[in-house]
C-alpha positions as CSV (number, residue, x, y, z in Angstrom):
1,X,129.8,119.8,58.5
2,X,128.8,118.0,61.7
3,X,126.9,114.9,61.4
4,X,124.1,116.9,62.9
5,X,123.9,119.3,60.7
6,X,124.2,117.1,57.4
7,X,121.4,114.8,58.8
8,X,119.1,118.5,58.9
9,X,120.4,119.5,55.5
10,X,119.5,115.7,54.1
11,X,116.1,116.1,55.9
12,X,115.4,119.6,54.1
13,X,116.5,118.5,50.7
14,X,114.0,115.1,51.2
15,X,111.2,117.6,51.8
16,X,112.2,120.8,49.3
17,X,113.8,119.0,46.7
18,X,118.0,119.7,45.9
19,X,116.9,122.5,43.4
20,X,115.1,124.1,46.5
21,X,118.5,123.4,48.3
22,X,120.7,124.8,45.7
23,X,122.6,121.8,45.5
24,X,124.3,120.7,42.6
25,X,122.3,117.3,42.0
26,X,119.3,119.5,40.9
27,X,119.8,117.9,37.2
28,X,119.3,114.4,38.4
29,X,117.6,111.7,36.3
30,X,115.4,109.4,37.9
31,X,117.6,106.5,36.9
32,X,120.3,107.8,38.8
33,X,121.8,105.5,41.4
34,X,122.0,109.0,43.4
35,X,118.3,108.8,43.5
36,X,116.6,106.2,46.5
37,X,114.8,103.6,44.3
38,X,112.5,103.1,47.2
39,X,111.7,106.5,47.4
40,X,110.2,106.2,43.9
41,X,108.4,102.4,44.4
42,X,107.0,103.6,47.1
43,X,108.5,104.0,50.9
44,X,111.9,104.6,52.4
45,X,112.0,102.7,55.6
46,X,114.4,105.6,56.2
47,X,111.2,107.8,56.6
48,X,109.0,105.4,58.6
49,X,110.6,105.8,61.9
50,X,111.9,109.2,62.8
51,X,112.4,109.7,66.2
52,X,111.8,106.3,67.5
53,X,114.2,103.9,68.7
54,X,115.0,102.4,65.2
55,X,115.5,106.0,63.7
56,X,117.7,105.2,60.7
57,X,118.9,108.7,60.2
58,X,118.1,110.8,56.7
59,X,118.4,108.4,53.6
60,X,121.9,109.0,52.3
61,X,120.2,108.9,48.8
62,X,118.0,111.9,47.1
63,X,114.1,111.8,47.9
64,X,112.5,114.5,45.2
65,X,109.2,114.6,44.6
66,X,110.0,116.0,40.9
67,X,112.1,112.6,40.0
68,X,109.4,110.6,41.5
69,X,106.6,112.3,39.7
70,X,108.9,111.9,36.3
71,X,109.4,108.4,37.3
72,X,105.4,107.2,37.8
73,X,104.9,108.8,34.4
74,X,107.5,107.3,32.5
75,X,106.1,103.5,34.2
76,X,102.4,104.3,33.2
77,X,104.1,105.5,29.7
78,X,105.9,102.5,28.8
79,X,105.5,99.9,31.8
80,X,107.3,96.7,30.1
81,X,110.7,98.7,30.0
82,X,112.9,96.2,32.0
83,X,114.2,99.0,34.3
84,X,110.6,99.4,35.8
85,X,110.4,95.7,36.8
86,X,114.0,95.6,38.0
87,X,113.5,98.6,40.3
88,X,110.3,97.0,41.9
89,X,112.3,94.0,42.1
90,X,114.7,95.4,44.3
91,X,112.5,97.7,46.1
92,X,110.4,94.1,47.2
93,X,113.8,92.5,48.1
94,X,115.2,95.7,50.3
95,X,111.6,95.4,52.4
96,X,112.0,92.0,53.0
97,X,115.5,92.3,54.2
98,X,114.2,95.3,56.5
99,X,111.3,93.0,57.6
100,X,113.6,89.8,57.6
101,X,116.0,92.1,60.4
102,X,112.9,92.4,62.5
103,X,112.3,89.2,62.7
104,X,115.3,88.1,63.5
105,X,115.3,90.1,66.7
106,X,111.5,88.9,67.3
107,X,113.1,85.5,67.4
108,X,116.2,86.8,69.7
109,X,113.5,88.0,72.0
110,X,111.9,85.4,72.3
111,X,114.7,83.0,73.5
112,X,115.6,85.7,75.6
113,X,112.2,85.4,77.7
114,X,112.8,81.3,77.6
115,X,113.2,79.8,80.7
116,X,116.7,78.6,81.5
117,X,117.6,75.1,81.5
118,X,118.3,75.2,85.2
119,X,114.5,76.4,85.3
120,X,113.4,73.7,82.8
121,X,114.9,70.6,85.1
122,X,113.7,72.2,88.1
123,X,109.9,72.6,86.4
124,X,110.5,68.8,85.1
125,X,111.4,67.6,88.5
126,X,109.0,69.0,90.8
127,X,106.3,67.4,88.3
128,X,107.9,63.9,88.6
129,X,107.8,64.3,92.3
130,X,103.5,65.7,92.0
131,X,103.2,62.7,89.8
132,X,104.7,60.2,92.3
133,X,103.0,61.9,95.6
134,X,99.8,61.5,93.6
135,X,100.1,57.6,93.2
136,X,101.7,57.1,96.4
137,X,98.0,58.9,97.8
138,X,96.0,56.9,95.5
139,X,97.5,53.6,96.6
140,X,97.3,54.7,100.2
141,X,93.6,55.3,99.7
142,X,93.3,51.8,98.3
143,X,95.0,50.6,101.5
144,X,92.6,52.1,104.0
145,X,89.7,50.7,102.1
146,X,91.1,47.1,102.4
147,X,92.3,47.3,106.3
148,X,88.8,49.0,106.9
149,X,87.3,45.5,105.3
150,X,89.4,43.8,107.7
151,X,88.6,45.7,110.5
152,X,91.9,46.9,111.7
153,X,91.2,50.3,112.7
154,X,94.1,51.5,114.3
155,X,96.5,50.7,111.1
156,X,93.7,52.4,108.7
157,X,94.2,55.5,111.0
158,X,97.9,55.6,110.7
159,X,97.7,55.7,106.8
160,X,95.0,58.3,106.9
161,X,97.5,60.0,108.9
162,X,100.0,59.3,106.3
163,X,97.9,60.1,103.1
164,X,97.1,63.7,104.8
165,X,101.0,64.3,105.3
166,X,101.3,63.3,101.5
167,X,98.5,65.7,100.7
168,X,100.1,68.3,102.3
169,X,103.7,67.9,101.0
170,X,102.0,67.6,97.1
171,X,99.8,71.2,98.4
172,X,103.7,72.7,98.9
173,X,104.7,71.0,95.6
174,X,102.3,72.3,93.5
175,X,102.8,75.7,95.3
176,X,106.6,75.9,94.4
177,X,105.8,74.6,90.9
178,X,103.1,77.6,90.3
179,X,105.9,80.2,91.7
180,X,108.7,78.8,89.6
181,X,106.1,79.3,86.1
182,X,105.0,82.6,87.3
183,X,108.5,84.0,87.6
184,X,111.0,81.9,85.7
185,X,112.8,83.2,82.5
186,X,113.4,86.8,81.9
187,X,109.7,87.8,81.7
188,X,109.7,87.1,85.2
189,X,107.3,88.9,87.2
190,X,106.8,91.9,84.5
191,X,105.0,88.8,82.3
192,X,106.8,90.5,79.5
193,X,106.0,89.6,75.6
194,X,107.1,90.3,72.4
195,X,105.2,92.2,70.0
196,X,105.3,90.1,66.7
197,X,105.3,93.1,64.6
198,X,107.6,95.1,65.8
199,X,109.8,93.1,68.2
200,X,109.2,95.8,71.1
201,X,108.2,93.8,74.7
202,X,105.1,94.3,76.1
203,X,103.9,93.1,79.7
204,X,100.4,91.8,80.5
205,X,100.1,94.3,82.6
206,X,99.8,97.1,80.3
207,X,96.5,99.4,80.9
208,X,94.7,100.4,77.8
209,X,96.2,103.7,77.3
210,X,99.7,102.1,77.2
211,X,99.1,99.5,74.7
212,X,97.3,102.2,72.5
213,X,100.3,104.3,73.1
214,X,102.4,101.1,72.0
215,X,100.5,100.0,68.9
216,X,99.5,103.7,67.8
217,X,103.2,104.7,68.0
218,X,105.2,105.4,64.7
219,X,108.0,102.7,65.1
220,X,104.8,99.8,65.4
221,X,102.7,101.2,62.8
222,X,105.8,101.6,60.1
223,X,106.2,97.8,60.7
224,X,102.7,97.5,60.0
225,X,103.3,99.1,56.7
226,X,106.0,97.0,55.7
227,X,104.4,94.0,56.5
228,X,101.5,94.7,54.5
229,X,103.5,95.8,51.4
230,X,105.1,92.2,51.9
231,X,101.9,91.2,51.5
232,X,100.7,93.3,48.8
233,X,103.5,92.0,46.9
234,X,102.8,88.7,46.9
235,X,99.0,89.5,45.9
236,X,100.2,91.2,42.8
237,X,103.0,88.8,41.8
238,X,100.0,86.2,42.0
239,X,97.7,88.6,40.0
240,X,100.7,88.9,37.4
241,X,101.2,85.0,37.1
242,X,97.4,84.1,36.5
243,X,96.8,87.0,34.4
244,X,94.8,90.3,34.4
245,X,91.2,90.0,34.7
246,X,88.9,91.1,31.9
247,X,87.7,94.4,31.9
248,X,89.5,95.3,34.9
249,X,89.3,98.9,35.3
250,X,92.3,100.8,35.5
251,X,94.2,101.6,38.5
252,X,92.2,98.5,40.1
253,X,93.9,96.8,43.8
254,X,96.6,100.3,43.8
255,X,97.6,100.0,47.2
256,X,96.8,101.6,50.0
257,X,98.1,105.6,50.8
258,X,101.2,105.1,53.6
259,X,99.8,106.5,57.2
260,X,95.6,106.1,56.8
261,X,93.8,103.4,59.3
262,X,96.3,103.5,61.7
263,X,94.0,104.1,64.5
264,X,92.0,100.5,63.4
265,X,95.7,98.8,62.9
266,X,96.6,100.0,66.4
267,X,93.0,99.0,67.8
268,X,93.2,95.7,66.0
269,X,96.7,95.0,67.4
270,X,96.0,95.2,70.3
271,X,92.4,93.6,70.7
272,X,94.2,90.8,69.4
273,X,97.1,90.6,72.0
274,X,94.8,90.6,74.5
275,X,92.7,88.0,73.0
276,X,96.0,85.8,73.2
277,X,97.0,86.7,76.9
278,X,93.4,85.6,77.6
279,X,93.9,82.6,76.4
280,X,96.9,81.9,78.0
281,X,95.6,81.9,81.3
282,X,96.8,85.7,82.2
283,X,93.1,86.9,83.3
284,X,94.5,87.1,87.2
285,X,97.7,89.4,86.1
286,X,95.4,91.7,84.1
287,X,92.4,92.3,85.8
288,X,93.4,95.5,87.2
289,X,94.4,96.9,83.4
290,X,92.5,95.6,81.0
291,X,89.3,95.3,83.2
Protein backbone atom coordinates (compact mmCIF):
# COMPACT_ATOMS: atom_id res chain seq x y z
CA UNK A 1 0.00 0.00 0.00
CA UNK A 2 1.41 3.47 -1.05
CA UNK A 3 1.96 5.95 1.49
CA UNK A 4 -0.81 7.81 -0.13
CA UNK A 5 -3.21 5.50 0.14
CA UNK A 6 -2.55 4.40 3.88
CA UNK A 7 -2.54 8.13 4.99
CA UNK A 8 -6.53 8.03 3.18
CA UNK A 9 -7.23 4.68 4.85
CA UNK A 10 -5.87 6.21 8.42
CA UNK A 11 -7.95 9.35 7.69
CA UNK A 12 -11.26 7.20 7.08
CA UNK A 13 -10.76 4.98 10.03
CA UNK A 14 -10.14 8.48 12.33
CA UNK A 15 -13.54 9.59 11.07
CA UNK A 16 -15.66 5.91 10.78
CA UNK A 17 -14.15 4.19 13.46
CA UNK A 18 -11.89 0.61 12.61
CA UNK A 19 -15.22 -1.41 13.04
CA UNK A 20 -16.66 0.85 10.20
CA UNK A 21 -13.23 -0.07 8.36
CA UNK A 22 -13.34 -3.63 8.99
CA UNK A 23 -10.17 -3.69 10.48
CA UNK A 24 -9.00 -6.05 12.92
CA UNK A 25 -8.41 -3.47 15.89
CA UNK A 26 -12.32 -3.09 16.10
CA UNK A 27 -11.91 -4.91 19.78
CA UNK A 28 -9.66 -2.30 21.12
CA UNK A 29 -9.69 -1.14 24.83
CA UNK A 30 -9.30 2.39 25.54
CA UNK A 31 -6.14 1.54 27.49
CA UNK A 32 -4.57 0.34 24.61
CA UNK A 33 -1.21 1.90 23.58
CA UNK A 34 -2.84 1.35 19.97
CA UNK A 35 -5.26 3.90 20.91
CA UNK A 36 -3.87 8.05 20.69
CA UNK A 37 -4.04 9.14 24.28
CA UNK A 38 -4.48 12.62 22.98
CA UNK A 39 -7.27 11.71 21.00
CA UNK A 40 -9.13 10.85 24.23
CA UNK A 41 -7.74 13.99 26.57
CA UNK A 42 -8.76 16.04 24.20
CA UNK A 43 -6.83 17.09 20.68
CA UNK A 44 -4.40 15.38 18.28
CA UNK A 45 -2.20 18.04 17.04
CA UNK A 46 -2.27 15.50 14.20
CA UNK A 47 -5.79 16.85 13.33
CA UNK A 48 -5.19 20.58 13.87
CA UNK A 49 -3.36 21.34 10.73
CA UNK A 50 -4.42 19.34 7.65
CA UNK A 51 -3.40 20.75 4.68
CA UNK A 52 -1.19 23.59 5.90
CA UNK A 53 2.41 23.74 5.88
CA UNK A 54 2.87 21.87 9.17
CA UNK A 55 0.45 18.94 8.02
CA UNK A 56 1.64 16.06 10.21
CA UNK A 57 0.05 13.43 8.18
CA UNK A 58 -2.87 10.86 9.75
CA UNK A 59 -1.98 9.99 13.48
CA UNK A 60 -0.33 6.65 13.30
CA UNK A 61 -2.45 5.78 16.37
CA UNK A 62 -6.43 4.80 16.40
CA UNK A 63 -8.93 7.98 16.82
CA UNK A 64 -12.54 6.23 17.59
CA UNK A 65 -15.15 8.02 18.84
CA UNK A 66 -16.52 4.70 20.59
CA UNK A 67 -13.04 4.36 22.80
CA UNK A 68 -13.25 7.88 23.57
CA UNK A 69 -16.85 7.90 24.61
CA UNK A 70 -15.94 4.61 26.85
CA UNK A 71 -13.00 6.44 28.07
CA UNK A 72 -14.89 9.99 29.38
CA UNK A 73 -17.26 7.56 31.11
CA UNK A 74 -15.02 5.38 32.77
CA UNK A 75 -13.05 9.06 34.12
CA UNK A 76 -16.43 10.59 35.36
CA UNK A 77 -17.05 6.85 36.93
CA UNK A 78 -14.07 6.49 38.91
CA UNK A 79 -11.82 9.68 38.35
CA UNK A 80 -8.97 8.92 41.12
CA UNK A 81 -7.89 5.75 39.12
CA UNK A 82 -4.16 6.58 38.56
CA UNK A 83 -4.36 5.78 34.84
CA UNK A 84 -6.74 8.85 34.34
CA UNK A 85 -4.21 11.36 35.86
CA UNK A 86 -1.20 9.67 34.11
CA UNK A 87 -2.89 9.91 30.70
CA UNK A 88 -3.66 13.78 31.29
CA UNK A 89 -0.25 13.95 32.39
CA UNK A 90 1.20 12.98 29.27
CA UNK A 91 -1.32 14.45 27.10
CA UNK A 92 -0.18 18.11 28.98
CA UNK A 93 3.57 17.15 28.45
CA UNK A 94 3.02 16.02 24.49
CA UNK A 95 1.31 19.78 23.95
CA UNK A 96 4.06 21.41 25.47
CA UNK A 97 6.57 19.63 23.52
CA UNK A 98 4.39 20.47 20.29
CA UNK A 99 4.22 24.19 21.59
CA UNK A 100 7.89 24.07 22.92
CA UNK A 101 8.90 23.07 18.87
CA UNK A 102 7.14 26.18 17.81
CA UNK A 103 8.87 28.22 19.77
CA UNK A 104 11.91 27.17 19.10
CA UNK A 105 11.52 28.16 15.44
CA UNK A 106 9.83 31.61 16.65
CA UNK A 107 13.21 32.12 18.30
CA UNK A 108 15.20 30.78 14.90
CA UNK A 109 13.20 33.40 13.15
CA UNK A 110 13.81 35.85 14.94
CA UNK A 111 17.72 35.82 14.80
CA UNK A 112 17.21 35.21 11.32
CA UNK A 113 15.56 38.82 10.76
CA UNK A 114 18.66 40.22 13.14
CA UNK A 115 20.82 42.52 11.57
CA UNK A 116 24.30 41.13 10.82
CA UNK A 117 27.20 42.17 12.76
CA UNK A 118 28.72 43.84 9.79
CA UNK A 119 25.33 45.84 9.82
CA UNK A 120 25.58 46.35 13.61
CA UNK A 121 29.30 48.14 13.42
CA UNK A 122 28.28 50.02 10.47
CA UNK A 123 24.89 51.32 12.47
CA UNK A 124 27.38 51.93 15.58
CA UNK A 125 29.78 53.86 13.58
CA UNK A 126 27.86 56.14 11.58
CA UNK A 127 26.29 57.28 15.10
CA UNK A 128 29.74 57.96 16.57
CA UNK A 129 30.55 60.00 13.55
CA UNK A 130 26.54 62.04 13.99
CA UNK A 131 27.57 62.28 17.58
CA UNK A 132 30.97 63.94 16.81
CA UNK A 133 29.65 66.21 13.70
CA UNK A 134 27.13 67.42 16.30
CA UNK A 135 29.76 68.75 18.88
CA UNK A 136 32.13 69.71 16.31
CA UNK A 137 28.70 72.23 15.12
CA UNK A 138 28.04 73.11 18.61
CA UNK A 139 31.53 74.31 19.39
CA UNK A 140 31.68 75.99 16.03
CA UNK A 141 28.60 77.95 17.00
CA UNK A 142 30.19 78.91 20.27
CA UNK A 143 33.16 80.19 18.10
CA UNK A 144 31.20 82.64 15.95
CA UNK A 145 29.57 84.04 18.88
CA UNK A 146 32.96 84.95 20.54
CA UNK A 147 34.83 86.33 17.18
CA UNK A 148 31.40 88.21 16.58
CA UNK A 149 32.12 89.94 20.26
CA UNK A 150 35.40 90.71 18.99
CA UNK A 151 34.47 92.02 15.85
CA UNK A 152 36.33 89.96 13.40
CA UNK A 153 33.90 89.47 10.80
CA UNK A 154 35.62 87.92 8.17
CA UNK A 155 36.86 84.82 10.40
CA UNK A 156 33.19 84.47 11.86
CA UNK A 157 32.18 84.07 8.17
CA UNK A 158 34.58 81.32 7.42
CA UNK A 159 33.26 79.22 10.36
CA UNK A 160 29.72 79.81 9.37
CA UNK A 161 30.90 78.61 6.19
CA UNK A 162 32.40 75.65 8.00
CA UNK A 163 29.47 74.85 10.47
CA UNK A 164 27.01 74.75 7.17
CA UNK A 165 29.48 72.15 5.48
CA UNK A 166 29.35 70.20 8.83
CA UNK A 167 25.48 70.51 8.70
CA UNK A 168 25.38 69.17 5.48
CA UNK A 169 27.85 66.21 5.83
CA UNK A 170 25.68 65.16 9.44
CA UNK A 171 22.16 65.74 6.76
CA UNK A 172 24.14 62.72 4.55
CA UNK A 173 24.91 60.93 7.75
CA UNK A 174 21.84 60.74 9.19
CA UNK A 175 20.51 59.87 5.67
CA UNK A 176 22.78 56.73 5.23
CA UNK A 177 22.01 55.81 8.92
CA UNK A 178 18.00 55.83 8.20
CA UNK A 179 18.65 53.65 4.91
CA UNK A 180 20.90 51.18 6.58
CA UNK A 181 17.69 50.62 9.62
CA UNK A 182 15.19 50.56 6.97
CA UNK A 183 16.77 47.74 5.08
CA UNK A 184 19.39 45.85 7.12
CA UNK A 185 18.83 42.25 8.32
CA UNK A 186 16.77 39.80 6.45
CA UNK A 187 13.48 41.75 6.94
CA UNK A 188 14.95 44.09 4.61
CA UNK A 189 12.68 46.06 2.71
CA UNK A 190 9.58 43.43 3.01
CA UNK A 191 9.66 44.77 7.03
CA UNK A 192 9.05 41.10 7.60
CA UNK A 193 7.93 39.76 11.36
CA UNK A 194 7.32 36.82 13.07
CA UNK A 195 4.06 35.83 14.16
CA UNK A 196 4.53 34.85 17.96
CA UNK A 197 1.96 32.25 17.74
CA UNK A 198 2.65 30.48 15.05
CA UNK A 199 6.20 31.33 13.89
CA UNK A 200 4.82 32.25 10.16
CA UNK A 201 6.51 35.88 8.97
CA UNK A 202 4.36 38.51 8.33
CA UNK A 203 5.39 42.02 6.63
CA UNK A 204 3.98 45.47 7.70
CA UNK A 205 2.79 45.69 4.70
CA UNK A 206 0.09 43.25 4.73
CA UNK A 207 -3.62 44.80 3.74
CA UNK A 208 -6.41 43.73 5.91
CA UNK A 209 -7.62 40.92 3.94
CA UNK A 210 -4.12 39.21 4.10
CA UNK A 211 -3.62 39.31 7.71
CA UNK A 212 -7.28 38.01 8.21
CA UNK A 213 -6.39 35.43 5.76
CA UNK A 214 -3.15 34.83 8.02
CA UNK A 215 -4.63 34.82 11.51
CA UNK A 216 -8.02 33.11 10.29
CA UNK A 217 -6.04 30.36 8.64
CA UNK A 218 -6.12 26.72 10.22
CA UNK A 219 -2.21 26.31 10.89
CA UNK A 220 -2.54 29.96 13.14
CA UNK A 221 -5.65 29.14 14.79
CA UNK A 222 -4.54 25.39 15.80
CA UNK A 223 -1.58 27.11 17.60
CA UNK A 224 -4.09 29.27 19.16
CA UNK A 225 -5.66 26.18 20.59
CA UNK A 226 -2.63 24.73 21.85
CA UNK A 227 -1.57 27.62 23.56
CA UNK A 228 -4.68 28.07 25.31
CA UNK A 229 -4.92 24.43 26.48
CA UNK A 230 -1.24 25.34 27.89
CA UNK A 231 -3.00 27.68 29.66
CA UNK A 232 -5.91 25.89 30.72
CA UNK A 233 -3.66 23.51 32.23
CA UNK A 234 -2.04 25.52 34.37
CA UNK A 235 -5.48 27.11 35.56
CA UNK A 236 -6.65 23.66 36.59
CA UNK A 237 -3.44 22.30 38.14
CA UNK A 238 -3.85 25.64 40.29
CA UNK A 239 -7.51 24.89 40.93
CA UNK A 240 -6.43 21.26 42.02
CA UNK A 241 -3.60 22.56 44.41
CA UNK A 242 -5.90 25.12 46.37
CA UNK A 243 -8.82 22.97 46.35
CA UNK A 244 -12.34 22.75 44.82
CA UNK A 245 -14.59 25.49 45.73
CA UNK A 246 -17.72 24.89 47.76
CA UNK A 247 -20.71 24.12 46.02
CA UNK A 248 -19.12 24.35 42.78
CA UNK A 249 -21.55 23.07 40.37
CA UNK A 250 -20.57 20.29 38.29
CA UNK A 251 -18.90 20.44 35.04
CA UNK A 252 -17.87 24.13 36.19
CA UNK A 253 -14.52 25.92 34.07
CA UNK A 254 -14.79 22.53 31.24
CA UNK A 255 -12.98 24.00 28.56
CA UNK A 256 -13.72 25.42 25.75
CA UNK A 257 -15.23 23.20 22.41
CA UNK A 258 -11.90 22.98 19.73
CA UNK A 259 -12.70 25.40 16.59
CA UNK A 260 -15.57 28.19 18.20
CA UNK A 261 -14.35 32.01 18.35
CA UNK A 262 -11.88 31.76 15.85
CA UNK A 263 -13.12 34.71 13.97
CA UNK A 264 -12.58 37.00 17.45
CA UNK A 265 -8.93 34.98 17.97
CA UNK A 266 -8.12 35.95 14.29
CA UNK A 267 -9.58 39.64 14.78
CA UNK A 268 -7.77 39.96 18.07
CA UNK A 269 -4.44 38.75 16.59
CA UNK A 270 -4.23 40.79 14.44
CA UNK A 271 -5.62 44.18 15.99
CA UNK A 272 -2.91 43.45 18.24
CA UNK A 273 -0.01 43.16 15.62
CA UNK A 274 -0.89 46.20 14.32
CA UNK A 275 -1.06 47.88 17.56
CA UNK A 276 2.72 46.80 17.90
CA UNK A 277 3.85 47.90 14.34
CA UNK A 278 2.27 51.20 15.37
CA UNK A 279 4.25 51.56 18.03
CA UNK A 280 7.23 50.80 16.45
CA UNK A 281 7.38 53.63 14.26
CA UNK A 282 5.94 51.64 11.01
CA UNK A 283 2.92 54.19 10.40
CA UNK A 284 4.85 55.46 6.94
CA UNK A 285 5.34 51.62 5.58
CA UNK A 286 1.60 50.92 6.29
CA UNK A 287 -0.40 53.65 5.35
CA UNK A 288 -1.35 52.35 2.11
CA UNK A 289 -2.65 48.79 3.90
CA UNK A 290 -3.87 49.27 7.00
CA UNK A 291 -5.30 52.86 6.32
Amino acid sequence: MGRLAEMQRKLLEQMMGPEAMGVSNANLHWSDEKVCRNFLCGTCPHTLFTNTKMDLGACPKSHTERLKTEFLAAREANPSDPIFARFQTEYESNIFAFVDECDRRIRAAHRRLEKTPEENAKTTNLMREIAEIELAIQGGTEKIETLGEQGKVDESMREMAAIEALKSEKADKERELQQLTDTSGASGHQKLRVCDVCGAYLSVLDSDRRLADHFGGKMHLGYHELRNMLIKFKEDRDKRKMGPPSGAPAGAGAPPTPGRGGERDYRSSRDDYRDRERDRGYERHSRGGYE
